[in-house]
mmCIF file of the N, C-alpha and C atoms, coordinates in Angstrom:
data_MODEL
# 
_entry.id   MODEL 
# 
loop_
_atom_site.group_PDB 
_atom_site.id 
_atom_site.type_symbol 
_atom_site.label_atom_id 
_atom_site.label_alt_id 
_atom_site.label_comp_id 
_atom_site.label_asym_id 
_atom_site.label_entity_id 
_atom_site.label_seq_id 
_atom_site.pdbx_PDB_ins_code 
_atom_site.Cartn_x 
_atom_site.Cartn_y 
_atom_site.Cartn_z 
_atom_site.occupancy 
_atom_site.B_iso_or_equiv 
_atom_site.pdbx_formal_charge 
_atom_site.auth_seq_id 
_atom_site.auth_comp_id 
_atom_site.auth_asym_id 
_atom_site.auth_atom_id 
_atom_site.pdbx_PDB_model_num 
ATOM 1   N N  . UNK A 1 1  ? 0.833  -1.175 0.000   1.00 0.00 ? 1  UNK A N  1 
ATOM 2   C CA . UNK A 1 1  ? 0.000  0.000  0.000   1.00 0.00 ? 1  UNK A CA 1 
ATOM 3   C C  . UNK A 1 1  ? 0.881  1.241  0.000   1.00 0.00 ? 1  UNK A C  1 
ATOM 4   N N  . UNK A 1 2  ? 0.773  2.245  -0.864  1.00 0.00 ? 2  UNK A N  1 
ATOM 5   C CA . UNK A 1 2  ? 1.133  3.670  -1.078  1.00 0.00 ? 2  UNK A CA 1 
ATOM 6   C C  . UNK A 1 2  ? 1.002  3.795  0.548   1.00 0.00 ? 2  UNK A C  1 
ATOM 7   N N  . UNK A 1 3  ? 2.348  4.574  1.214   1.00 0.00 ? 3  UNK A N  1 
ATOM 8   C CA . UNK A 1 3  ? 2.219  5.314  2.212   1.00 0.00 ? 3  UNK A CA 1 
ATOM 9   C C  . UNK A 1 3  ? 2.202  6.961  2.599   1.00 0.00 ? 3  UNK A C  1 
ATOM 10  N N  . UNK A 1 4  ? 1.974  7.246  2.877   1.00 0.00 ? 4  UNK A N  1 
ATOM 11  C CA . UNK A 1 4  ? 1.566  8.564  2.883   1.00 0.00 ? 4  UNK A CA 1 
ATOM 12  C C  . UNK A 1 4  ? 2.097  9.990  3.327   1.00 0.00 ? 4  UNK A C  1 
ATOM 13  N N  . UNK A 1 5  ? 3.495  9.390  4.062   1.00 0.00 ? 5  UNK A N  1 
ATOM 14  C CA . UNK A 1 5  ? 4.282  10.138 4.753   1.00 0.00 ? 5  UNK A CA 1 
ATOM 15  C C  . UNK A 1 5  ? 5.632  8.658  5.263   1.00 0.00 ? 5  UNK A C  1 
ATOM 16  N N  . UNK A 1 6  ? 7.157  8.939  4.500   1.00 0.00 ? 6  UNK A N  1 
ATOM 17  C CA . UNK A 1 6  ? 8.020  7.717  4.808   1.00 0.00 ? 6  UNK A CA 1 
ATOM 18  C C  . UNK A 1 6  ? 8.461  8.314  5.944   1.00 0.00 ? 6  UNK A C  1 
ATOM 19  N N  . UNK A 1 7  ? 8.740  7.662  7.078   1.00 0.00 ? 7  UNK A N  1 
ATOM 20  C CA . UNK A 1 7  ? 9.208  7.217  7.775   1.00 0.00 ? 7  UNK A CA 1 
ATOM 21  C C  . UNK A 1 7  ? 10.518 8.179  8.261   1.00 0.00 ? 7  UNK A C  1 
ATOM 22  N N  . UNK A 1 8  ? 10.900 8.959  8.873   1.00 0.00 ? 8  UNK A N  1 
ATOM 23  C CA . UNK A 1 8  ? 12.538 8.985  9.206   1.00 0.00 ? 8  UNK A CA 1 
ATOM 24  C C  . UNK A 1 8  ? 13.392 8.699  9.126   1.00 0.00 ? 8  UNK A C  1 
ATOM 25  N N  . UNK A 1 9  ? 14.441 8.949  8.427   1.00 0.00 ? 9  UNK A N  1 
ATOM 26  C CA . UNK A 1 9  ? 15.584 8.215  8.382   1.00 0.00 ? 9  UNK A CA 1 
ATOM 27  C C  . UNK A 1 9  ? 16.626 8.725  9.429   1.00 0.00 ? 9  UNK A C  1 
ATOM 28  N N  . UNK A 1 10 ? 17.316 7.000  10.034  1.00 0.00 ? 10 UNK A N  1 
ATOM 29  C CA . UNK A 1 10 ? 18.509 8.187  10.992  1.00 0.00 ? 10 UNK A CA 1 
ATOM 30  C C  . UNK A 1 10 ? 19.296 9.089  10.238  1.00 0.00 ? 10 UNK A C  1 
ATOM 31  N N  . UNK A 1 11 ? 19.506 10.001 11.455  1.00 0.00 ? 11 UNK A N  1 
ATOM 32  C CA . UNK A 1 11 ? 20.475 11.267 10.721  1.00 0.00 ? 11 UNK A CA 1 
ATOM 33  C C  . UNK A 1 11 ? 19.538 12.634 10.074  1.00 0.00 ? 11 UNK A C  1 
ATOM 34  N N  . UNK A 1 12 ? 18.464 12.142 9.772   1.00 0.00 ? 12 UNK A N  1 
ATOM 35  C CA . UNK A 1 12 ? 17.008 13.295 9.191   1.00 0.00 ? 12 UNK A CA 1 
ATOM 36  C C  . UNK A 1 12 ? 16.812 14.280 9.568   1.00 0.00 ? 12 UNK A C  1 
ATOM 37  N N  . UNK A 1 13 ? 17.028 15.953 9.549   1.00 0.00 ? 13 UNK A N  1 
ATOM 38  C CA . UNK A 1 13 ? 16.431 16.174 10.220  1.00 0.00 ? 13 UNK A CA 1 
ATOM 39  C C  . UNK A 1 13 ? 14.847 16.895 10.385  1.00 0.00 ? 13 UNK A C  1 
ATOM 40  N N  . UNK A 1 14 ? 14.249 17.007 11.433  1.00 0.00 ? 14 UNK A N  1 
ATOM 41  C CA . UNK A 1 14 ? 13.032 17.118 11.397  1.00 0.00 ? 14 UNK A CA 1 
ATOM 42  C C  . UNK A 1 14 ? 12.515 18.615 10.993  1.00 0.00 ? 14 UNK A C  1 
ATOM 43  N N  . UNK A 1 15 ? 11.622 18.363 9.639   1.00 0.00 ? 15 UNK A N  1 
ATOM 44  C CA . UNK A 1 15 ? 11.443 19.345 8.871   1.00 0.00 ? 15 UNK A CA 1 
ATOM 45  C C  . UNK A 1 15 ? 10.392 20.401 9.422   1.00 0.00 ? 15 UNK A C  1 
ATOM 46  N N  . UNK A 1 16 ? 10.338 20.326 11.135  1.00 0.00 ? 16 UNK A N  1 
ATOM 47  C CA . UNK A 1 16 ? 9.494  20.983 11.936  1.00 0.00 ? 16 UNK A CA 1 
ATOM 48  C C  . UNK A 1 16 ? 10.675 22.137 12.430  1.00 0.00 ? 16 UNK A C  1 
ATOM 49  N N  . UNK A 1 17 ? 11.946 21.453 12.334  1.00 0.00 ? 17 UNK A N  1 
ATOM 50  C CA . UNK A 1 17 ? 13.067 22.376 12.964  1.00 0.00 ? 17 UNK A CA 1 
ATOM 51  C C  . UNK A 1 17 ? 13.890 22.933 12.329  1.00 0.00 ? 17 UNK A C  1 
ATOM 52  N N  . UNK A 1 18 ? 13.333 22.679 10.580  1.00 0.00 ? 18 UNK A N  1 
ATOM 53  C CA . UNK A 1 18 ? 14.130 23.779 9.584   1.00 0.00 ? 18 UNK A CA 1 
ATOM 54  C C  . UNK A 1 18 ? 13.865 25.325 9.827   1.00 0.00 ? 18 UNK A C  1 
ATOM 55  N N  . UNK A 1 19 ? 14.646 26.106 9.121   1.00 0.00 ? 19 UNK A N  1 
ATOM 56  C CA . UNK A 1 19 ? 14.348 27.428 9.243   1.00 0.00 ? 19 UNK A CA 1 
ATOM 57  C C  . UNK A 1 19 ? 14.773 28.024 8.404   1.00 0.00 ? 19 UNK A C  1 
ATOM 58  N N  . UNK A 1 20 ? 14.201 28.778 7.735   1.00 0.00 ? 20 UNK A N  1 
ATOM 59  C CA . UNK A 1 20 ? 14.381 29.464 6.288   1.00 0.00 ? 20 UNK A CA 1 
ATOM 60  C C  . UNK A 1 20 ? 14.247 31.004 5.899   1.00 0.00 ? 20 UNK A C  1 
ATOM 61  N N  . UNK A 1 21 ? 15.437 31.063 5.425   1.00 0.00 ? 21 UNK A N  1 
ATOM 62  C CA . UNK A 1 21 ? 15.607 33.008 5.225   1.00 0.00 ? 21 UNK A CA 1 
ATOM 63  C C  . UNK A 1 21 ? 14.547 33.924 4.355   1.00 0.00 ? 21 UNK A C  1 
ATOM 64  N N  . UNK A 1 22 ? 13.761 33.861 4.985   1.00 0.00 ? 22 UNK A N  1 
ATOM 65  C CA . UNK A 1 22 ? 12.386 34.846 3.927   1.00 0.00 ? 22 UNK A CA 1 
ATOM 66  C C  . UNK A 1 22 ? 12.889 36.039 3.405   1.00 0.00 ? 22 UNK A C  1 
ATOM 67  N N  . UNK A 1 23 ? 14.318 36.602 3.668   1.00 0.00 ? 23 UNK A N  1 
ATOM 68  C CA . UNK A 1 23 ? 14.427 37.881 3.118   1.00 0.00 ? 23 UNK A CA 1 
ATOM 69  C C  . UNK A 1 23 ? 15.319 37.652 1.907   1.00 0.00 ? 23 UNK A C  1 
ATOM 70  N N  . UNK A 1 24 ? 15.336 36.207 1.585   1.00 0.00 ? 24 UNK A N  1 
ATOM 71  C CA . UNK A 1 24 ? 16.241 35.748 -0.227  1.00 0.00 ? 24 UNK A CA 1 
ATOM 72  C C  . UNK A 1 24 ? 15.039 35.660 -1.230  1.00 0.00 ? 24 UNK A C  1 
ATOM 73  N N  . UNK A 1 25 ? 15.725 36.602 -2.009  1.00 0.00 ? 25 UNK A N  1 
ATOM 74  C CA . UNK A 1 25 ? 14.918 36.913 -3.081  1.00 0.00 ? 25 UNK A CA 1 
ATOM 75  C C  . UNK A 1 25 ? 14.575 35.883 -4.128  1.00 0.00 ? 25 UNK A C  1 
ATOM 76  N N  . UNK A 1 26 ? 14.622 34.535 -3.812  1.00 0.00 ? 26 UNK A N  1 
ATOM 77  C CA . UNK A 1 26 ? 14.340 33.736 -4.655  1.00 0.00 ? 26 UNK A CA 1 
ATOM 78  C C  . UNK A 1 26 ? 13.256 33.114 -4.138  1.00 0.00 ? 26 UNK A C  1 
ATOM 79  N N  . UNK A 1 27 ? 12.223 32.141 -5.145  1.00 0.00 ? 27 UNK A N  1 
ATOM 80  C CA . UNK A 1 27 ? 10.924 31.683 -4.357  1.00 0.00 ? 27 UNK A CA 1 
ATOM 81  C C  . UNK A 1 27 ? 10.810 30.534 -3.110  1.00 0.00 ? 27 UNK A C  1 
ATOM 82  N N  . UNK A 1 28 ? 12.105 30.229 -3.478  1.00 0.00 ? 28 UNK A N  1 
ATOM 83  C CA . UNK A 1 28 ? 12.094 29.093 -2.959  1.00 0.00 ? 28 UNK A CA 1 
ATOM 84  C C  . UNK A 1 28 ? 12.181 28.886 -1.371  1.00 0.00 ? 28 UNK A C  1 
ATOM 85  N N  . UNK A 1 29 ? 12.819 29.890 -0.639  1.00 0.00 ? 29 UNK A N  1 
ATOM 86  C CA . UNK A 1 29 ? 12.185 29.976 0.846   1.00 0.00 ? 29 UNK A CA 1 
ATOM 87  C C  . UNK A 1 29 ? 10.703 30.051 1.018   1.00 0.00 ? 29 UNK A C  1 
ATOM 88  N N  . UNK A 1 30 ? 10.202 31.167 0.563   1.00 0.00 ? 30 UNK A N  1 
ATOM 89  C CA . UNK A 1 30 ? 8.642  30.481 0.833   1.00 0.00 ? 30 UNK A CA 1 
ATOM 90  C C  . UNK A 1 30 ? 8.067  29.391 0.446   1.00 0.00 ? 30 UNK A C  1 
ATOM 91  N N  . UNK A 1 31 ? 8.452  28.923 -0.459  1.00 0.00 ? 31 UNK A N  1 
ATOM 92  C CA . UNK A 1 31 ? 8.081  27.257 -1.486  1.00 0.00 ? 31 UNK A CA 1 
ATOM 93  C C  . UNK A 1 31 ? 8.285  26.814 0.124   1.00 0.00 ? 31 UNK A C  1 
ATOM 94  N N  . UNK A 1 32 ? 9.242  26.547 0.205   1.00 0.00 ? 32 UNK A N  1 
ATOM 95  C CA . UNK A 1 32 ? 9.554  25.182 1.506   1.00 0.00 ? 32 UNK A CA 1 
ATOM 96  C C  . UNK A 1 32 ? 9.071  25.607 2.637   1.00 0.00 ? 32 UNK A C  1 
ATOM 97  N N  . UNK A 1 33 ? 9.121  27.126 2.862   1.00 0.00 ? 33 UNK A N  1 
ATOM 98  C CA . UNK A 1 33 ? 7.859  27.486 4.177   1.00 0.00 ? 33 UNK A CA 1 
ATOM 99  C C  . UNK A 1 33 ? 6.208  26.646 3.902   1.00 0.00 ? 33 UNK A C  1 
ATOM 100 N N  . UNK A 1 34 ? 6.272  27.206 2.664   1.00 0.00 ? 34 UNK A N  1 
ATOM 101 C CA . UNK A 1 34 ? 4.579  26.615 2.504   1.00 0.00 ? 34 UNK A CA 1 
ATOM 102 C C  . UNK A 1 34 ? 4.508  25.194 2.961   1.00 0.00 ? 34 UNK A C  1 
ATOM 103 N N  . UNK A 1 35 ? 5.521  24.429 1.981   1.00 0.00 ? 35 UNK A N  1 
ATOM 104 C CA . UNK A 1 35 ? 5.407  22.983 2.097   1.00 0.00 ? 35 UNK A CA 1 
ATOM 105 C C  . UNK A 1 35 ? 5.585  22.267 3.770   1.00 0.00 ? 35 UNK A C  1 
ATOM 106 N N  . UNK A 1 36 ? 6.244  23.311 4.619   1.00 0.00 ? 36 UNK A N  1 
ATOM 107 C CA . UNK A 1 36 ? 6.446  22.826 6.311   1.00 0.00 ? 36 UNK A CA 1 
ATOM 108 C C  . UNK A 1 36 ? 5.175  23.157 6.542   1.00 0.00 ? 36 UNK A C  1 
ATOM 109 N N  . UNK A 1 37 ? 4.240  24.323 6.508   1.00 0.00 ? 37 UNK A N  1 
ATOM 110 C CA . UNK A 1 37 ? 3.366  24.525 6.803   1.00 0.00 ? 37 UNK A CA 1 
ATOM 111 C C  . UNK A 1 37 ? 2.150  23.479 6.643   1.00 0.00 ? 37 UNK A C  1 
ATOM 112 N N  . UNK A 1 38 ? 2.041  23.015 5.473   1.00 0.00 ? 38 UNK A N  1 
ATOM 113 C CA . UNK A 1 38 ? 1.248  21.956 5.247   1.00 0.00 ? 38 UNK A CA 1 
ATOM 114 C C  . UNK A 1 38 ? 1.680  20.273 5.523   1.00 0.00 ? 38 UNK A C  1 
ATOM 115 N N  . UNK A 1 39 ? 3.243  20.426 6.286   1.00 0.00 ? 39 UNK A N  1 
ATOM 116 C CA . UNK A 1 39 ? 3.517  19.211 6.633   1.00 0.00 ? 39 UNK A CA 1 
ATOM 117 C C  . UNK A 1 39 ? 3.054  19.107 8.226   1.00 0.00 ? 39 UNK A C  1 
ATOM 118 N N  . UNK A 1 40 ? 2.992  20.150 8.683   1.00 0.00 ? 40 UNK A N  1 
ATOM 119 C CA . UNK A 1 40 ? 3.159  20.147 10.143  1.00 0.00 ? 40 UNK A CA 1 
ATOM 120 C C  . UNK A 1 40 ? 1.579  20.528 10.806  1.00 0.00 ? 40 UNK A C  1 
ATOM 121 N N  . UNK A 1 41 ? 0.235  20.436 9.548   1.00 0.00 ? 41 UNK A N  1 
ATOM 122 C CA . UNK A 1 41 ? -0.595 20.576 9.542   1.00 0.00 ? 41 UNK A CA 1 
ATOM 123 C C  . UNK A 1 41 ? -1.795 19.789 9.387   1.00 0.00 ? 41 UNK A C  1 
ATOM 124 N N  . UNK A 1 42 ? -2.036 18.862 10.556  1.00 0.00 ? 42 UNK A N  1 
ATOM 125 C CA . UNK A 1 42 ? -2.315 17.317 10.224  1.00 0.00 ? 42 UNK A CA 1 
ATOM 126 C C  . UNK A 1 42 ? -3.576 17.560 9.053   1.00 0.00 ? 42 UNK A C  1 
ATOM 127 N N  . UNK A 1 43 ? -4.553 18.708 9.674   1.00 0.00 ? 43 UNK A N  1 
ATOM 128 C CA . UNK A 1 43 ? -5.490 19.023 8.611   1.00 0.00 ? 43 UNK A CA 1 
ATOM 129 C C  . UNK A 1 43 ? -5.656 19.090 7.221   1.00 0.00 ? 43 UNK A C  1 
ATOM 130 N N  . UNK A 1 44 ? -4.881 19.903 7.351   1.00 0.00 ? 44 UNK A N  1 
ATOM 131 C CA . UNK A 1 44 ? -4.478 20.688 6.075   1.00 0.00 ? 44 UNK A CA 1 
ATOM 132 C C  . UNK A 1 44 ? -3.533 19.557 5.023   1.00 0.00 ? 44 UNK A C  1 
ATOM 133 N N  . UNK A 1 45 ? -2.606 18.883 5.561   1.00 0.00 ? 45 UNK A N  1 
ATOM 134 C CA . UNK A 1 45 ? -1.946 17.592 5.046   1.00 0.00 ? 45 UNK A CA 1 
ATOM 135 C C  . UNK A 1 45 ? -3.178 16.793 4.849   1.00 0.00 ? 45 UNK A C  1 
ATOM 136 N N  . UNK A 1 46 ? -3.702 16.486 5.520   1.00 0.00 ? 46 UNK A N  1 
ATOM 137 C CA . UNK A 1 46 ? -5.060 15.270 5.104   1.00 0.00 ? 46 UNK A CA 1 
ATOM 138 C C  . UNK A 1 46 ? -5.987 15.853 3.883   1.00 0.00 ? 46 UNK A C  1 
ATOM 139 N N  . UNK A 1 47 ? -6.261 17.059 3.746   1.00 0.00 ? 47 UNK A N  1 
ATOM 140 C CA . UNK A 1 47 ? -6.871 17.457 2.968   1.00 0.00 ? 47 UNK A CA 1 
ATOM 141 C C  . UNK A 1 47 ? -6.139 17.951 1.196   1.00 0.00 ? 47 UNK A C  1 
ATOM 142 N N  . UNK A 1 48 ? -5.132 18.056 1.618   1.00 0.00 ? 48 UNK A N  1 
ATOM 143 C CA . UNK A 1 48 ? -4.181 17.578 0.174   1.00 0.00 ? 48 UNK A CA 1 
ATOM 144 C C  . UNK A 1 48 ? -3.708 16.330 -0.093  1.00 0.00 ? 48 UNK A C  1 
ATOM 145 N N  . UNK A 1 49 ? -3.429 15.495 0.754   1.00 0.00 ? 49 UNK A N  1 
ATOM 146 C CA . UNK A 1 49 ? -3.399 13.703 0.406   1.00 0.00 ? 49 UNK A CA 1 
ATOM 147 C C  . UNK A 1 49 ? -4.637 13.631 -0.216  1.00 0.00 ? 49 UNK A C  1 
ATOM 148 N N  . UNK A 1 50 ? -6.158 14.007 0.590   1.00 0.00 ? 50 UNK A N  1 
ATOM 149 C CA . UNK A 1 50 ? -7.061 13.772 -0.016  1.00 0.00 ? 50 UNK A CA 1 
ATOM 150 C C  . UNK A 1 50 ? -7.351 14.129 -1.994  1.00 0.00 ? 50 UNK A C  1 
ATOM 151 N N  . UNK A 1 51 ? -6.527 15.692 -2.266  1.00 0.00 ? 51 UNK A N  1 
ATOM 152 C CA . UNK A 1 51 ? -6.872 15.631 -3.192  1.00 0.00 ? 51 UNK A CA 1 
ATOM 153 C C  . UNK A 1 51 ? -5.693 14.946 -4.269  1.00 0.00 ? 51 UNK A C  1 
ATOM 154 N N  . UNK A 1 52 ? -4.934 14.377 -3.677  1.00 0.00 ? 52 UNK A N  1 
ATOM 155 C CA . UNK A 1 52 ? -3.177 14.018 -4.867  1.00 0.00 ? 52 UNK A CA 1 
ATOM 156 C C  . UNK A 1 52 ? -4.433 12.375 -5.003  1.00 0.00 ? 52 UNK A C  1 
ATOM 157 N N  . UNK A 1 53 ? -4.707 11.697 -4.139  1.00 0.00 ? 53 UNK A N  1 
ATOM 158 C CA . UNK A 1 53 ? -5.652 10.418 -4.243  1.00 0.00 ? 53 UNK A CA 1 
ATOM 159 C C  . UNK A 1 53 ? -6.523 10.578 -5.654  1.00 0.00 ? 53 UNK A C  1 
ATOM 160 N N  . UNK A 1 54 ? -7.163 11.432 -5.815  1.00 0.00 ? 54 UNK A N  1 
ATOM 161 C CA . UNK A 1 54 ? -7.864 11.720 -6.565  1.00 0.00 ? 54 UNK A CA 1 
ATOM 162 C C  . UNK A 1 54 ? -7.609 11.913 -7.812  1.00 0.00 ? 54 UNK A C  1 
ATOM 163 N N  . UNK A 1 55 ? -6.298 12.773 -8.118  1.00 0.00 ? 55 UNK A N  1 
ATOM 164 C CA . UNK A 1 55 ? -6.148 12.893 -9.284  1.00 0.00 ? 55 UNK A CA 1 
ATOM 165 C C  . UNK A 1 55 ? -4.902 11.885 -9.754  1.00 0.00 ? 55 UNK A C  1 
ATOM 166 N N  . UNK A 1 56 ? -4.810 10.515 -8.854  1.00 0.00 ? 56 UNK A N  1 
ATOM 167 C CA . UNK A 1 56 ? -3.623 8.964  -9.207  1.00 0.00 ? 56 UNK A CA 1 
ATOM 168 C C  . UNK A 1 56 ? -4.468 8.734  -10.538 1.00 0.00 ? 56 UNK A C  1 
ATOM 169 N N  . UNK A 1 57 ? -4.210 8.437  -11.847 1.00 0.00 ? 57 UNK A N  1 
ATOM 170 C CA . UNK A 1 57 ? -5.031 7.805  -12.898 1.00 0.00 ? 57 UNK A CA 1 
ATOM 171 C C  . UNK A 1 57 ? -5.745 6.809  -12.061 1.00 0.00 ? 57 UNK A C  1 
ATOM 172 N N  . UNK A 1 58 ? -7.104 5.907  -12.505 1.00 0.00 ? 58 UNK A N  1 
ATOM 173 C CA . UNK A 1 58 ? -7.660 4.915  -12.179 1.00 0.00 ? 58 UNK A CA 1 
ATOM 174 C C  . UNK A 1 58 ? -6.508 3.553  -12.754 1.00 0.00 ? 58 UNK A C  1 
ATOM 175 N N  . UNK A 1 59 ? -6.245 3.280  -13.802 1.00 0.00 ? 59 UNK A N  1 
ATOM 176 C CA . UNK A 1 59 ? -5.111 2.510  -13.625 1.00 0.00 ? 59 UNK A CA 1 
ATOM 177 C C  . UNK A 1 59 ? -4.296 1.634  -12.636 1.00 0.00 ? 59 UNK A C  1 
ATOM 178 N N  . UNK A 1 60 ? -4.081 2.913  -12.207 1.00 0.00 ? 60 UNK A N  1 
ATOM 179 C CA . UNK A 1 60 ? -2.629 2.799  -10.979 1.00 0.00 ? 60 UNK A CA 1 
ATOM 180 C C  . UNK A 1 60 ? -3.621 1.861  -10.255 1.00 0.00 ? 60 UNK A C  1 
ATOM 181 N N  . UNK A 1 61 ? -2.476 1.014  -9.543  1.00 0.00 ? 61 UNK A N  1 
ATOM 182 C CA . UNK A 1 61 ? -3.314 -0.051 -8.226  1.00 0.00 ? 61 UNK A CA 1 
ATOM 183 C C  . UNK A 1 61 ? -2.733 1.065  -7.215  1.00 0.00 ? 61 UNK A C  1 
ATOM 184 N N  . UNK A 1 62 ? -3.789 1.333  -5.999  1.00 0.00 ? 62 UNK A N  1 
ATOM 185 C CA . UNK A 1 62 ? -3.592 2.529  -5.640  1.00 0.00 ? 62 UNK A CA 1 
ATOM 186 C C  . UNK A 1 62 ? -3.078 1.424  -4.247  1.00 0.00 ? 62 UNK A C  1 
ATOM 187 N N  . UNK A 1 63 ? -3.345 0.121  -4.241  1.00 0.00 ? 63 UNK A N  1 
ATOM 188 C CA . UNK A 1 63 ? -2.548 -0.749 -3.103  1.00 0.00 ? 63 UNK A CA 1 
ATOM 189 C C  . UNK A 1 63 ? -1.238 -1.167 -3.091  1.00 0.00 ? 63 UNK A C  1 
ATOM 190 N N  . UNK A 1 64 ? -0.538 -0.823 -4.299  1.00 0.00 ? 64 UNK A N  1 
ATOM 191 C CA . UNK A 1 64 ? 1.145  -1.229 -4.661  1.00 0.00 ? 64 UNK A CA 1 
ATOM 192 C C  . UNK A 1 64 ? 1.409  0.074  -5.346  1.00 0.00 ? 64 UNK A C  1 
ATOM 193 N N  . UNK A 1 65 ? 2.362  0.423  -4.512  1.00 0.00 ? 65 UNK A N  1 
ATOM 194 C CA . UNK A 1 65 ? 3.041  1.748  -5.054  1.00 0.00 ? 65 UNK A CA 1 
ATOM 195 C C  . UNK A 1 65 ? 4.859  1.313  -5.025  1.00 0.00 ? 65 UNK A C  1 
ATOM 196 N N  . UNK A 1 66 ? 5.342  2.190  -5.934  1.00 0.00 ? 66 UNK A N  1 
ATOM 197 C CA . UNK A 1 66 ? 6.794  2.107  -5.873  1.00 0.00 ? 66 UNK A CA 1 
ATOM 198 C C  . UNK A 1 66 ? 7.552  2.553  -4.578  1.00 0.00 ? 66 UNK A C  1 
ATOM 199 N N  . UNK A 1 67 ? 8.605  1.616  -4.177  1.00 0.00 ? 67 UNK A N  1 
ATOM 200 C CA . UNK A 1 67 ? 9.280  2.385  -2.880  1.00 0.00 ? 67 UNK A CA 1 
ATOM 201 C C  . UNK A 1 67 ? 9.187  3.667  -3.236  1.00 0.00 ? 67 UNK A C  1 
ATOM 202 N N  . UNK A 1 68 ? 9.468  4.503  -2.258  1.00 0.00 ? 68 UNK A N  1 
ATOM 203 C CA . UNK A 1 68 ? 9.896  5.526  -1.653  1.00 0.00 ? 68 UNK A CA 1 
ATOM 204 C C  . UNK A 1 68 ? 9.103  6.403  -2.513  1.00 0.00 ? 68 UNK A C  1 
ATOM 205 N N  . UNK A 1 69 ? 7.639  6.346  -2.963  1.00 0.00 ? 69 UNK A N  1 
ATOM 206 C CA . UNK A 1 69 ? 6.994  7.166  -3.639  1.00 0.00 ? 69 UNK A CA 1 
ATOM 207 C C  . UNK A 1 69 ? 6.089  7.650  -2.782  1.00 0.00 ? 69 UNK A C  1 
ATOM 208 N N  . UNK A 1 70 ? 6.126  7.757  -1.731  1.00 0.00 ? 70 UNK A N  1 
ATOM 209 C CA . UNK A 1 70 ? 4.949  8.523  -0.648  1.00 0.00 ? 70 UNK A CA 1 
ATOM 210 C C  . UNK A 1 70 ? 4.178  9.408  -1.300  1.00 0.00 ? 70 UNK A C  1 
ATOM 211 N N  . UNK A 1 71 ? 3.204  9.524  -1.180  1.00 0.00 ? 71 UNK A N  1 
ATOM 212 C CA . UNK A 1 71 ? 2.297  10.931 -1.652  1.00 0.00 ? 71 UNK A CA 1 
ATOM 213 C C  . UNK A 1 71 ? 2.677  12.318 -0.891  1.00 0.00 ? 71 UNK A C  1 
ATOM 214 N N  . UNK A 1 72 ? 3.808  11.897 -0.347  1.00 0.00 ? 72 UNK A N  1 
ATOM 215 C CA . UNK A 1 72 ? 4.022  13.498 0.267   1.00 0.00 ? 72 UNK A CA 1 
ATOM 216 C C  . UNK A 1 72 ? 5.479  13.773 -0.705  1.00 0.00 ? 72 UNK A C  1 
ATOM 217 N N  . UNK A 1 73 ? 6.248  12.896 -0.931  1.00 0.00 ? 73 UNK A N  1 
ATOM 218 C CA . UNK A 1 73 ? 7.256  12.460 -1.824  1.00 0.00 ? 73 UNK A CA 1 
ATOM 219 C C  . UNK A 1 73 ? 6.582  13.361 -2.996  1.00 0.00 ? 73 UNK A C  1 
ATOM 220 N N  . UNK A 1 74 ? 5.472  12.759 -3.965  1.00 0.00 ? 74 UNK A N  1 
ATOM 221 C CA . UNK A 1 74 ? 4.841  13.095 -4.961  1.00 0.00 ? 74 UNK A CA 1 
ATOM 222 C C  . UNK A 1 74 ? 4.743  14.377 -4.947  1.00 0.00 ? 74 UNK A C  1 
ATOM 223 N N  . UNK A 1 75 ? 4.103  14.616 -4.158  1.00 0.00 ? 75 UNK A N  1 
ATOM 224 C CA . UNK A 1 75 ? 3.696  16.555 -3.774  1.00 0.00 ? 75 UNK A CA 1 
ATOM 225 C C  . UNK A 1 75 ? 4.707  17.263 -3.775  1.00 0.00 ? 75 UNK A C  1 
ATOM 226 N N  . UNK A 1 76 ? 5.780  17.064 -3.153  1.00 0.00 ? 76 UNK A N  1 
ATOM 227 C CA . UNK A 1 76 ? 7.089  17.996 -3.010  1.00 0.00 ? 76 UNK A CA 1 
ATOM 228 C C  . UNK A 1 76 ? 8.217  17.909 -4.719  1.00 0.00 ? 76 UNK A C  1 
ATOM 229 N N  . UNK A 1 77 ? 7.865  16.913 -4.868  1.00 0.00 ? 77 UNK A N  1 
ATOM 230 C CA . UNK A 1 77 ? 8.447  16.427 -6.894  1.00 0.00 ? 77 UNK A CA 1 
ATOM 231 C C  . UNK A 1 77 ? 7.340  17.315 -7.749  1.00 0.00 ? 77 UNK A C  1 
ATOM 232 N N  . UNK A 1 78 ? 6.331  17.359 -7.403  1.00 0.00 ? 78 UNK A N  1 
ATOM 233 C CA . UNK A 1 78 ? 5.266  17.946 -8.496  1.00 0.00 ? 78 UNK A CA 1 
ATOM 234 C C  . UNK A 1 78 ? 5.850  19.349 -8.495  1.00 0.00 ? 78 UNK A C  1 
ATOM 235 N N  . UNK A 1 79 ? 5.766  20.170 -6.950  1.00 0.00 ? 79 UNK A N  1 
ATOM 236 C CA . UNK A 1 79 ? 6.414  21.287 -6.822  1.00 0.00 ? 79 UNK A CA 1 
ATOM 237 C C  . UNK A 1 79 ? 7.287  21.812 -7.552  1.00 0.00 ? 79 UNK A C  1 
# 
């Protein structure tokens, strides 16, 4: 079964205790603010798993997924 969030790896660190320079003029500090925001947001995370589910083709066996393809994996690659 597709999991939904992998696991920790030792050595990881926890993307609750990153911290990121909002005053660099490139997008990408807020990109990864947003993306902590919605990681650290059980709601708000459930309600975007809910919609990445939705738009998997029917195809896909949505019970065998490729390692390390988490749907949170997916979301942060789509980005």
């Amino acid at each position: 079964m597709r999991q939904l969030i992998r696991p920790f790896e030792p050595g990881a660190v926890s993307i609750s205790k990153m911290e990121f320079d909002i005053q660099f003029r490139d997008d990408i500090p807020q990109i990864l603010r947003g993306l902590q925001s919605i990681y650290l947001n059980p709601t708000i995370r459930e309600e975007v798993f809910q919609i990445l589910e939705t738009i998997i083709p029917a195809e896909i066996d949505r019970q065998n997924g490729r390692p390390g393809m988490a749907l949170w994996t997916i979301l942060v690659m789509g980005i």
